[in-house]
C-alpha positions as CSV (number, residue, x, y, z in Angstrom):
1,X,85.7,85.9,115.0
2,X,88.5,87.8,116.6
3,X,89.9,91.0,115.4
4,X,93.4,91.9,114.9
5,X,95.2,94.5,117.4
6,X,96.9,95.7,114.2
7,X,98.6,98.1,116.6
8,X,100.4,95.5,118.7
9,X,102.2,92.7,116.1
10,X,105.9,92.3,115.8
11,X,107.0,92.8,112.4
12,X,107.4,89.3,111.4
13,X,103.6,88.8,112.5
14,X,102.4,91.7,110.6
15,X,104.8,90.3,107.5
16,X,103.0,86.9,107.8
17,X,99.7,87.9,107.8
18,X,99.8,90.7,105.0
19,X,102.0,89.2,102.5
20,X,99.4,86.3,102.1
21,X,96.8,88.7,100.5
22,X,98.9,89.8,97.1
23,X,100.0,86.8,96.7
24,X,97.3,85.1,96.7
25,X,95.5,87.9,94.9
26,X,98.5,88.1,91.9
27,X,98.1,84.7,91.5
28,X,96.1,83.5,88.4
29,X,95.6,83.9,84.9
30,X,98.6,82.6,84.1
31,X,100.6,84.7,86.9
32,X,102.4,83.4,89.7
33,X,103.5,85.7,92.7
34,X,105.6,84.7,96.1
35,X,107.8,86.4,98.3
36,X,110.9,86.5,97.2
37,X,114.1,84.6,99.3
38,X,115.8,87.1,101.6
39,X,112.7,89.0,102.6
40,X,113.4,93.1,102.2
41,X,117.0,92.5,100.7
42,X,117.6,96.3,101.5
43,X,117.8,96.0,105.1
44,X,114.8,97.9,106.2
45,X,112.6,94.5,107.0
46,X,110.7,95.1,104.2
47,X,109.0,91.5,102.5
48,X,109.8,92.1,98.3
49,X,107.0,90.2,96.1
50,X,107.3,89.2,92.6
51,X,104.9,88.5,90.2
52,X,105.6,86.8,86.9
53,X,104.6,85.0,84.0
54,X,104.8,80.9,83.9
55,X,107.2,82.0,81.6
56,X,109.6,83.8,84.0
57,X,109.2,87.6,82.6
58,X,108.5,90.3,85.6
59,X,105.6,91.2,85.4
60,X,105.3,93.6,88.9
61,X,107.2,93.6,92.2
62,X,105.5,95.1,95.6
63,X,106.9,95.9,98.6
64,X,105.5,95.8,102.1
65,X,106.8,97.5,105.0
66,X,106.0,97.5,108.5
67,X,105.5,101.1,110.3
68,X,104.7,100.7,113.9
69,X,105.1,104.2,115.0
70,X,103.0,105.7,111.6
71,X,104.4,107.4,108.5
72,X,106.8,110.3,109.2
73,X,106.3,113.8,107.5
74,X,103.7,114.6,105.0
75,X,102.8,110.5,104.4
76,X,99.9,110.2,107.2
């Protein structure tokens, strides 16, 4: 098994990879979550994930950013 080089992937690598785990975690029980069309539709890159219930309330939305150079200020 090879191990990711977390700290070499391109953004739309690390977007891939990552976004697979709550979505397939957030899906069940009645739930259905998937990234949503236009990927971080603030700009910033971001991938926006939405869970809901078959019948189409929200239910939770996460967002996932990609941070090559760390967190800045107190967020380490």
């Amino acid at each position: 098994m090879e191990l990711i080089d977390w700290r070499r992937l391109e953004a739309s690598v690390f977007n891939h990879l990552v976004e697979n785990l709550p979505v397939t975690e957030n899906t069940r029980d009645g739930l259905v979550a998937m990234v949503v069309d236009g990927r971080g539709g603030g700009g910033d890159g971001g991938v926006d994930i939405d869970v809901t219930k078959q019948t189409g309330q929200m239910v939770e939305v996460s967002k996932l950013n990609y941070f090559p150079k760390s967190f800045s200020g107190g967020h380490r």
